[in-house]
C-alpha positions as CSV (number, residue, x, y, z in Angstrom):
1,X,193.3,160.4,94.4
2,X,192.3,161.1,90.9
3,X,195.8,159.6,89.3
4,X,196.5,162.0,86.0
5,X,200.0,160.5,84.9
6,X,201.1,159.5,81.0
7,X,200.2,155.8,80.5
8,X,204.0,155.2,79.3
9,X,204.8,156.0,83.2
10,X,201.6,154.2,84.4
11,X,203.2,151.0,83.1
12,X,206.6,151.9,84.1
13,X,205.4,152.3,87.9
14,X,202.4,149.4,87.6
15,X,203.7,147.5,90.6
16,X,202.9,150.5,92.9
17,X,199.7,151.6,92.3
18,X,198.4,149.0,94.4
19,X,201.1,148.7,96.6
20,X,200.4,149.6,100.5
21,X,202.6,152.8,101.1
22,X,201.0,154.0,98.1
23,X,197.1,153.1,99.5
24,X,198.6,155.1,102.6
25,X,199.8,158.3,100.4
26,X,197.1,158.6,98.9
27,X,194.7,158.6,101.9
28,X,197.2,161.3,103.5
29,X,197.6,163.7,100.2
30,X,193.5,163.7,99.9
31,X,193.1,164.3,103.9
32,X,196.0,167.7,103.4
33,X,194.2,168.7,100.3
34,X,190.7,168.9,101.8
35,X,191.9,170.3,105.5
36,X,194.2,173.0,104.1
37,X,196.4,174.8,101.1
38,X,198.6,172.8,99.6
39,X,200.8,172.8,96.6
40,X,200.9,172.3,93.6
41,X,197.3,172.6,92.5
42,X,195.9,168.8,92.6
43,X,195.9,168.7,88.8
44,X,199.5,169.2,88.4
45,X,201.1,166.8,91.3
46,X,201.9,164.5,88.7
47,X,202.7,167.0,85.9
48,X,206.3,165.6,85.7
49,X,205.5,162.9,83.9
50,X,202.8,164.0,82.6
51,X,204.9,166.1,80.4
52,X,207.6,163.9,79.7
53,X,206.6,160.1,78.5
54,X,208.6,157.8,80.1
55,X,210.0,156.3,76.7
56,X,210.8,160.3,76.0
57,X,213.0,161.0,78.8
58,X,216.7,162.1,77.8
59,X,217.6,164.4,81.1
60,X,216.3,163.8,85.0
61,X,216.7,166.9,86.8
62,X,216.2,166.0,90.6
63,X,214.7,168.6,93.4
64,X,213.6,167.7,96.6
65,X,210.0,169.0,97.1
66,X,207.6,172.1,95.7
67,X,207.9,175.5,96.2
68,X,205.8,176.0,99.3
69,X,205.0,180.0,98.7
70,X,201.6,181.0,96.9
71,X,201.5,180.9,93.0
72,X,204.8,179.2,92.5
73,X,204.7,175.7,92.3
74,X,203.4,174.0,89.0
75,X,204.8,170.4,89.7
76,X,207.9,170.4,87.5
77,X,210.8,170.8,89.9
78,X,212.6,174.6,90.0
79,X,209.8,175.8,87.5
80,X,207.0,178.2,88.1
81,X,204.3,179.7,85.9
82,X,204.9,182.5,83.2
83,X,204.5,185.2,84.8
84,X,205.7,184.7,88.1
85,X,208.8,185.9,89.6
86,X,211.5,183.4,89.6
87,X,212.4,181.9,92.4
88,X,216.4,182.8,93.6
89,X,217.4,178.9,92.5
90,X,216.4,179.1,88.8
91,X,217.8,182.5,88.5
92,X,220.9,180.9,89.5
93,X,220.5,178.3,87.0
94,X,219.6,180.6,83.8
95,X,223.0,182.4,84.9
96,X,224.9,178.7,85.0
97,X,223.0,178.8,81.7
98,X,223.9,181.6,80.1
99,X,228.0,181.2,81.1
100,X,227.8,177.8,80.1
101,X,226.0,178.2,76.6
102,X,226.9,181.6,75.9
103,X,223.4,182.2,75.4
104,X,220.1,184.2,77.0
105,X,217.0,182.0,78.8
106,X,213.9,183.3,77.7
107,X,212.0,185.1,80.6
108,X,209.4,183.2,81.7
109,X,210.6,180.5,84.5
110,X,208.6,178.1,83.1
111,X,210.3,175.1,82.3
112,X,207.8,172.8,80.5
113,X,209.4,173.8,77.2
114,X,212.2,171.8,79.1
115,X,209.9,168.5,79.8
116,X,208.9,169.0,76.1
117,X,212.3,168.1,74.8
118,X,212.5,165.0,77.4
119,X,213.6,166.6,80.4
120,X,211.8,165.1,83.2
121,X,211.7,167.8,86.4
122,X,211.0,165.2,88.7
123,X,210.4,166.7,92.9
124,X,211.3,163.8,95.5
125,X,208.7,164.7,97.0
126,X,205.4,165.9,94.5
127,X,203.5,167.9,97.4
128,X,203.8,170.4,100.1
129,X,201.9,172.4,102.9
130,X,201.7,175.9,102.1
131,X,204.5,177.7,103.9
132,X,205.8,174.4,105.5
133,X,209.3,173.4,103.4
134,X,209.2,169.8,103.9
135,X,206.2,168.8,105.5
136,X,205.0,166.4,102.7
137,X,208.4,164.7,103.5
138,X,208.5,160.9,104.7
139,X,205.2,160.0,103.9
140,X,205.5,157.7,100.6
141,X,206.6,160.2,97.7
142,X,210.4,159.3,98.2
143,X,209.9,155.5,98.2
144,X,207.3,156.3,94.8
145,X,209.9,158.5,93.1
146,X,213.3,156.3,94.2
147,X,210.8,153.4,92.2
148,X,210.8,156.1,88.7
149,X,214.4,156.7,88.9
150,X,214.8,153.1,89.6
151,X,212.8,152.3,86.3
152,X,214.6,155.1,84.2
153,X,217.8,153.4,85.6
154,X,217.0,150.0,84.6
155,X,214.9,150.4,81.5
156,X,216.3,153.0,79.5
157,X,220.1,153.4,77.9
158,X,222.1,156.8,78.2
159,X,220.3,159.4,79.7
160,X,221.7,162.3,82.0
161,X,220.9,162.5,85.3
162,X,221.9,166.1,86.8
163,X,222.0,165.7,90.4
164,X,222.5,169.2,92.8
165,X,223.1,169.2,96.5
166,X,223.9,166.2,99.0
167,X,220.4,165.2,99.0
168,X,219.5,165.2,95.4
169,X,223.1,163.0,95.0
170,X,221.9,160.5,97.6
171,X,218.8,159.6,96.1
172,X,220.6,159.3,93.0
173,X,223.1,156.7,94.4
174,X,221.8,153.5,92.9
175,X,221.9,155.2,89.5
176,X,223.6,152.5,87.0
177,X,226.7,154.4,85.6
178,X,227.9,152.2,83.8
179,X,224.2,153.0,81.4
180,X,223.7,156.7,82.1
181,X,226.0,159.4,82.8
182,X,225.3,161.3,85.8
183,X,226.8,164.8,87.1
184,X,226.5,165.8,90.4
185,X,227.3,169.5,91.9
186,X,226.2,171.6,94.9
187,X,222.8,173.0,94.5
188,X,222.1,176.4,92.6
189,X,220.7,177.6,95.9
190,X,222.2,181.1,96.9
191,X,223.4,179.5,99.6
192,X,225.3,177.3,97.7
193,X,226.2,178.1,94.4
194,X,229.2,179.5,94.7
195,X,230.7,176.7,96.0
196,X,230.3,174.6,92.9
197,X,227.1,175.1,91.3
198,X,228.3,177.9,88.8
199,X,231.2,176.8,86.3
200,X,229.8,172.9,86.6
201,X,228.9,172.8,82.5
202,X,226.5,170.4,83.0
203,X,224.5,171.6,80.5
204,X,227.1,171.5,77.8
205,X,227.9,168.1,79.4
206,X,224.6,166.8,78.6
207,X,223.8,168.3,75.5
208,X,227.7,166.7,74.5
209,X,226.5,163.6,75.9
210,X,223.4,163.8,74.2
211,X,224.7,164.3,71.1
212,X,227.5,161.2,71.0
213,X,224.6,158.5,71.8
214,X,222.8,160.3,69.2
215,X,220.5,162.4,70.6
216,X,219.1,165.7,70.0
217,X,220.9,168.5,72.1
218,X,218.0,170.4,75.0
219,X,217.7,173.9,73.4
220,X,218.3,175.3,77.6
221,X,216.9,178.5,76.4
């Protein structure tokens, strides 16, 4: 597996590159890329930190794996490209957005102007058989992502974590609280956004956060 990744994060994650779960991965992801469709295109499974350094990171925003429909996935987590129709999820978070902020998303669902600023749209899992939701699951990405969040935890000083649904908030458990301040809610899915999602302010929160440890704000637009 041709390993495209920001050197700041190749350093960050040196100790499993050679590690054997990792030798395993990648021997599955190159067999499910050459036997069948898979997403997100091979260029972009590591496009998450590819787009945000790790020594840039201010905000993790945590999903669980790619969108597993044609054309939507782009390897930042709840993104998709300009263009395409956004996905029920993200419109629920533009709306948490715009009631939060008081102000209007642009239209595009794309979200790298989001990694941009430092917010690092990190998937547990970074790949997924088309039309399967899941199937990537349990075959080395958690163990590779729980070692970023690990190294984000232990290596940097105040960043957000925004962590939606029981599983994004179980992976996020071993987060160091006492360094970062992380806000948990149910996820923005239809299914679940009324039940908590909508009216958390966690983007306020950050940007409030942010702003006391003397960071820049995220423009959320």
């Amino acid at each position: 597996m041709n390993v495209r990744i920001d050197p700041t994060w190749h350093q960050a994650l040196a100790r499993e590159w050679d590690s054997p779960y990792f030798g395993n991965l990648t021997s599955f992801v190159r067999q499910s890329y050459a036997a069948g469709t898979v997403y997100p295109p091979a260029g972009r499974i590591f496009a998450a930190f590819d787009s945000c350094p790790f020594d840039k990171v201010k905000v993790v925003i945590l999903g669980q794996d790619p969108y597993h429909e044609p054309g939507q996935a782009n390897g930042l987590c709840f993104s998709v490209a300009d263009g395409v129709p956004q996905p029920p999820s993200l419109v629920n978070i533009f709306k948490e957005i715009r009631s939060d902020l008081g102000v209007e998303p642009l239209p595009s669902g794309d979200l790298s102007r989001w990694a941009s600023q430092g917010v690092l749209l990190l998937n547990s899992t970074l790949t997924v058989q088309a039309h399967r939701a899941g199937s990537h699951q349990g075959k080395g990405w958690e163990e590779f992502t729980d070692a970023a969040i690990a190294a984000l935890s232990q290596q940097r000083e105040g960043l957000v974590f925004m962590l939606w649904g029981s599983y994004a908030i179980r992976k996020g458990e071993h987060i160091d609280r006492s360094r970062h301040l992380v806000l948990t809610s149910p996820h923005p899915s239809p299914l679940s956004a009324y039940r908590g999602f909508f009216g958390n302010h966690h983007f306020s929160r950050a940007n409030s956060y942010l702003a006391s440890h003397g960071q820049t704000p995220i423009d959320w637009r």
